[in-house]
Residue frames as a rotation matrix with the C-alpha (Angstrom) as fourth column:
UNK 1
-0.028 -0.102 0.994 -5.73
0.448 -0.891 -0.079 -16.68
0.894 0.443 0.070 -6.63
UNK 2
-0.153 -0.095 -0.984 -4.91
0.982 -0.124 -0.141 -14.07
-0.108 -0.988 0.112 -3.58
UNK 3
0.356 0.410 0.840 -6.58
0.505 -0.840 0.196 -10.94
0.786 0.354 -0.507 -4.00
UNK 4
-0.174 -0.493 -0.853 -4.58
0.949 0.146 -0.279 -8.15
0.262 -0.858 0.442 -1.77
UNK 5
0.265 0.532 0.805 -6.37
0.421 -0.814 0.399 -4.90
0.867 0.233 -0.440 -0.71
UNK 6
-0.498 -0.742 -0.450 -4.29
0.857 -0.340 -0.389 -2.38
0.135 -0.579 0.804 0.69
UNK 7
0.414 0.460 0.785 -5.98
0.419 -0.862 0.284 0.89
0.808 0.211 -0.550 1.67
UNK 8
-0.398 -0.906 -0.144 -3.76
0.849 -0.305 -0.432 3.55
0.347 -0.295 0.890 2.79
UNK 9
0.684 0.716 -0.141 -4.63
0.703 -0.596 0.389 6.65
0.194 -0.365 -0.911 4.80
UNK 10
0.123 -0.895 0.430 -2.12
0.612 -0.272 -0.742 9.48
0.781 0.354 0.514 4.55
UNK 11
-0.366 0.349 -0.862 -1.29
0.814 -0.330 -0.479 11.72
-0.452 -0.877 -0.163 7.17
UNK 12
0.523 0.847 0.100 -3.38
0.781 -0.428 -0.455 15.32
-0.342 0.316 -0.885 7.05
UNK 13
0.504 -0.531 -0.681 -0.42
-0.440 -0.837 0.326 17.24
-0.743 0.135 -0.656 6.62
UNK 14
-0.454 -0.557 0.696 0.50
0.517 0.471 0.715 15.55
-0.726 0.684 0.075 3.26
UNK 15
-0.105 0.438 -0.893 0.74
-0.350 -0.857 -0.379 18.01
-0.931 0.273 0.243 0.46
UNK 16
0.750 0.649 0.129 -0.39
-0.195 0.403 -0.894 17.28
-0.632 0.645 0.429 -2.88
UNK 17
0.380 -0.706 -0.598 2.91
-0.656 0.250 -0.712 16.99
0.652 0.663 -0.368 -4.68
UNK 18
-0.488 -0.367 0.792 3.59
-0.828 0.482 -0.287 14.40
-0.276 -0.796 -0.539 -1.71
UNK 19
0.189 0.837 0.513 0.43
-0.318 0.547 -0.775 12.37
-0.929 -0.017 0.370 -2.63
UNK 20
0.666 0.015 -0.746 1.67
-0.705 -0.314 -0.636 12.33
-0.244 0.949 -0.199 -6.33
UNK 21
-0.300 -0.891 -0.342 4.84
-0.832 0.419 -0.362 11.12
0.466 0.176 -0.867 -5.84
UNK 22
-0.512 0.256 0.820 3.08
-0.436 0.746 -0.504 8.50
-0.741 -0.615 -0.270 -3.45
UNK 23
0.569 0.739 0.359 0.61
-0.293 0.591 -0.752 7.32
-0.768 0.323 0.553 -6.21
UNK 24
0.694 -0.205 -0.691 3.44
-0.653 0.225 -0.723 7.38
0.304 0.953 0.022 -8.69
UNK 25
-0.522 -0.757 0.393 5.26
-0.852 0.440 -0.284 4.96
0.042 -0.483 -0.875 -6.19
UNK 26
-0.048 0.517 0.855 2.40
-0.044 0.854 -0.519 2.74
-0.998 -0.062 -0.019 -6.28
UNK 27
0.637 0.625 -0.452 2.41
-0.598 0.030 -0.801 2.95
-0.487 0.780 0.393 -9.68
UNK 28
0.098 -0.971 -0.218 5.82
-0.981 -0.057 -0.185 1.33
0.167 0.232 -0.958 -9.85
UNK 29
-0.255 -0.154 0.955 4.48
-0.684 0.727 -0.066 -2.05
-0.683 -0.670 -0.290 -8.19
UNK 30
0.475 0.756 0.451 2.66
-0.377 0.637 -0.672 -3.10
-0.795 0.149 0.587 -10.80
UNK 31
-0.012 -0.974 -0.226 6.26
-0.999 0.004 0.036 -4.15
-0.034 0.226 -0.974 -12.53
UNK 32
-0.572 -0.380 0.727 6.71
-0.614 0.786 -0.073 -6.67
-0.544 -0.488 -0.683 -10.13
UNK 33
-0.797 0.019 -0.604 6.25
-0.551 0.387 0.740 -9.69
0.248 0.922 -0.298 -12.46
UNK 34
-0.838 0.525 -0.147 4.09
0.541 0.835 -0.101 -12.13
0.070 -0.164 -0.984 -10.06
UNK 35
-0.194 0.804 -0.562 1.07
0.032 -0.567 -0.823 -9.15
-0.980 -0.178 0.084 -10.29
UNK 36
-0.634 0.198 0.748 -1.31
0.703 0.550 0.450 -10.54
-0.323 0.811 -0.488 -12.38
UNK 37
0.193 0.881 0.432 -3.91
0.772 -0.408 0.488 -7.61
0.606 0.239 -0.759 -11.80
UNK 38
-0.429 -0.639 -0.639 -3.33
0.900 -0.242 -0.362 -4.31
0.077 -0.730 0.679 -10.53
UNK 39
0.155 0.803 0.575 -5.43
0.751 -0.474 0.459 -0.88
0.641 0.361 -0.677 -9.18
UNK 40
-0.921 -0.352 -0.169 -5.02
0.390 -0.807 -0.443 2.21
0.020 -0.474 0.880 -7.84
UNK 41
-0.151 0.845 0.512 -7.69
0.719 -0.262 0.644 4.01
0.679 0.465 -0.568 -6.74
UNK 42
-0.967 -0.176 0.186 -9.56
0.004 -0.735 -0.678 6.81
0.256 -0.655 0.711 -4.41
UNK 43
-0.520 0.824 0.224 -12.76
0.495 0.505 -0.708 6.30
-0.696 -0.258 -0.670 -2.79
UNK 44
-0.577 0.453 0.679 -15.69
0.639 -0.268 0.721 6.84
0.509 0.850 -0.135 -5.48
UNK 45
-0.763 0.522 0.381 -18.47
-0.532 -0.842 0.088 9.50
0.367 -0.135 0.920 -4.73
UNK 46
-0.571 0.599 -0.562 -20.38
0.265 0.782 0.564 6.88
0.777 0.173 -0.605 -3.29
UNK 47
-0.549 0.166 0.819 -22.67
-0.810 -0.349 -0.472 8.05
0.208 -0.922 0.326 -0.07
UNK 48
0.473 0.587 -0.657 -23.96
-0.179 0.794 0.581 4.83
0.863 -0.157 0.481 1.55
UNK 49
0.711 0.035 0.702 -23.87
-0.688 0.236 0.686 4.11
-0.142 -0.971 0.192 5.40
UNK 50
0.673 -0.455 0.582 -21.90
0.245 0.881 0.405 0.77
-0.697 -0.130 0.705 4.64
UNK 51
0.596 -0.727 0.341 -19.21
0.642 0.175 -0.747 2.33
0.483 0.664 0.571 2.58
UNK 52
0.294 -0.805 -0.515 -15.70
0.663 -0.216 0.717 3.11
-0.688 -0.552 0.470 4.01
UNK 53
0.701 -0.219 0.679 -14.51
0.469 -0.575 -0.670 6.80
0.538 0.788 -0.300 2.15
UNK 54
0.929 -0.371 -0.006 -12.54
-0.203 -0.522 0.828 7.86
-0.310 -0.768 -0.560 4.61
UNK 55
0.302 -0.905 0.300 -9.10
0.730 0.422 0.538 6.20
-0.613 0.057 0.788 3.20
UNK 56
0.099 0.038 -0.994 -6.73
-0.562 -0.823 -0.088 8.50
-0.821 0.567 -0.060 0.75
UNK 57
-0.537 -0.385 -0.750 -5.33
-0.838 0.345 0.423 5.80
0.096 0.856 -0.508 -1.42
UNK 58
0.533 0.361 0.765 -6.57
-0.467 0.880 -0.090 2.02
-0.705 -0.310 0.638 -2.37
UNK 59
-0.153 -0.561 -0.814 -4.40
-0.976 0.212 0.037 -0.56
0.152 0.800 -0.580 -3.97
UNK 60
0.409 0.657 0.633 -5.49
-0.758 0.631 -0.165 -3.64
-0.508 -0.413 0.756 -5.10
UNK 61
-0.472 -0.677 -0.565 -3.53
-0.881 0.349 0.319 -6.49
-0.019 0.648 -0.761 -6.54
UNK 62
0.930 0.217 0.296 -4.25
-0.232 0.973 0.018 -10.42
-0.284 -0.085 0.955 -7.25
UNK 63
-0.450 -0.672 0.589 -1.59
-0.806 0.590 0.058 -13.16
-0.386 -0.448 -0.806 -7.11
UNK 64
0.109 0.547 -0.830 -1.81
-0.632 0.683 0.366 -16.41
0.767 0.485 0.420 -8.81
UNK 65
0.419 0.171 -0.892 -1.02
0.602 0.683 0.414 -18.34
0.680 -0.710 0.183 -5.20
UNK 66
0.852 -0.483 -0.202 0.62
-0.048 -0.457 0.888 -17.21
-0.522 -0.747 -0.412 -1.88
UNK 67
0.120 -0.928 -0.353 3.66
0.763 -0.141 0.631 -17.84
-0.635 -0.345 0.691 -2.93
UNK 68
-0.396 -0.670 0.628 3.72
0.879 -0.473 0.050 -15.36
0.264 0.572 0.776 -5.45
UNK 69
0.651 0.416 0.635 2.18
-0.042 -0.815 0.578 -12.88
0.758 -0.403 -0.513 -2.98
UNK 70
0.607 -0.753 -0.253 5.32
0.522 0.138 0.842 -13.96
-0.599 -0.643 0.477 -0.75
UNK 71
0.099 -0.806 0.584 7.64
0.973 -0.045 -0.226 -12.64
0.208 0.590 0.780 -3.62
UNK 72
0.046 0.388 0.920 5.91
0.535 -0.788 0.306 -9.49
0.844 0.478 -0.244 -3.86
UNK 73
0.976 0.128 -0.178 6.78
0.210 -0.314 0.926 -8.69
0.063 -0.941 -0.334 -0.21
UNK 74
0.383 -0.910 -0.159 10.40
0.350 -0.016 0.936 -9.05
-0.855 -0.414 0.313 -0.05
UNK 75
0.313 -0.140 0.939 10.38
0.910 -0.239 -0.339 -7.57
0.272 0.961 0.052 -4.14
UNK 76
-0.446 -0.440 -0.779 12.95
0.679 -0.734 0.026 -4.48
-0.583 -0.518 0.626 -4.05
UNK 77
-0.764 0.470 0.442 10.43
-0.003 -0.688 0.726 -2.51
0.645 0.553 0.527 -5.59
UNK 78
0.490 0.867 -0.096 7.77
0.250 -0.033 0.968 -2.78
0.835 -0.498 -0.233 -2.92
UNK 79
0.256 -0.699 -0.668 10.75
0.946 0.040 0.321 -2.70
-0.198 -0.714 0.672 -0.38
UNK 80
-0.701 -0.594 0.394 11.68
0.673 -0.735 0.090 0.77
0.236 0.328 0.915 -1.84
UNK 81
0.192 0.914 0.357 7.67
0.246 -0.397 0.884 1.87
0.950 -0.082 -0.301 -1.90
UNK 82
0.728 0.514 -0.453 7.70
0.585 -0.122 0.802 1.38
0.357 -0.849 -0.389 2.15
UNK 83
0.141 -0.441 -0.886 11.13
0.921 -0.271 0.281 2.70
-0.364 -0.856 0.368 2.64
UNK 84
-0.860 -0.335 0.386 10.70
0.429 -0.883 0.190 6.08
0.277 0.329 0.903 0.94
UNK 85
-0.869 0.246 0.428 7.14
-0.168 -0.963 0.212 6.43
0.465 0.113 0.878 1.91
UNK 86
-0.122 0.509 -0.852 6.03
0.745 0.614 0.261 4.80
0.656 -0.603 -0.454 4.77
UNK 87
-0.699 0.096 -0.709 6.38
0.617 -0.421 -0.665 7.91
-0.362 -0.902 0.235 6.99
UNK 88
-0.700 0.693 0.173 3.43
-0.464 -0.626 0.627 9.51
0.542 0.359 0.760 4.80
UNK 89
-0.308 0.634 -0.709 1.24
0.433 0.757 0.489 6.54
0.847 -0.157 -0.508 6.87
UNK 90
-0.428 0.217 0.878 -1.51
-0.890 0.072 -0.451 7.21
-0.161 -0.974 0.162 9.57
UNK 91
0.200 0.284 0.938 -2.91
-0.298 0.929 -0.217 3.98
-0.933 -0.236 0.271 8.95
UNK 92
-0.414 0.289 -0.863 -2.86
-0.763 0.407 0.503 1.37
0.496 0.867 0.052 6.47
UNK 93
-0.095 0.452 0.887 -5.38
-0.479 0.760 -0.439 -1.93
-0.873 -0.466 0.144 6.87
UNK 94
-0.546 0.071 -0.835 -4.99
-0.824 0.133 0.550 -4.46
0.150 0.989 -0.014 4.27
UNK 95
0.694 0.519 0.499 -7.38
-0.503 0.845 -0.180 -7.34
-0.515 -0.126 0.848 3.15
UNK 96
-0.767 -0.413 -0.491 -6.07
-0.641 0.475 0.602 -10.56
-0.016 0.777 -0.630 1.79
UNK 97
0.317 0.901 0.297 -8.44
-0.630 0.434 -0.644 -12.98
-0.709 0.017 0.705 0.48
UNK 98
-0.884 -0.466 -0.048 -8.05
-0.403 0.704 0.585 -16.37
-0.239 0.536 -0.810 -1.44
């Protein structure tokens, strides 16, 4: 299993019907057939020194092996996600984990 945590900072000048259309682009990934598990999220109300709130989006997927976390890269749905709304990025940092 490949667990893939994406967490997406937007820039500050991104207006809320921007952010929409961004979460309803991530909602579009979880199509792609090799995603076995899939999450959207926004940081919880959590206030603890060792938690990261600072991101706007999180998306989390799992993968029954690499390769089907290889598909899911080069999938023209995920290929559409970055090329309509990659220029909303100031950062993204993703985790993978097996």
């Amino acid at each position: 299993m490949i667990a893939h945590h994406v967490l997406f900072w937007l820039k500050a000048d991104t207006t809320d019907e921007q952010k929409v259309a961004f979460r309803n682009s991530l909602q579009t990934l979880e199509n792609i057939e090799v995603v076995k598990t899939f999450h959207i999220g926004v940081p919880a109300p959590i206030e603890r020194a060792v938690v990261d709130t600072t991101y706007t989006f999180s998306l989390l997927l799992f993968f029954e092996d690499l390769a089907a976390h290889d598909i899911y890269q080069v999938h023209p749905l995920h290929k559409a996600f970055l090329d309509e709304f990659r220029v909303y990025f100031e950062k993204v940092i993703i985790y993978d984990a097996e």
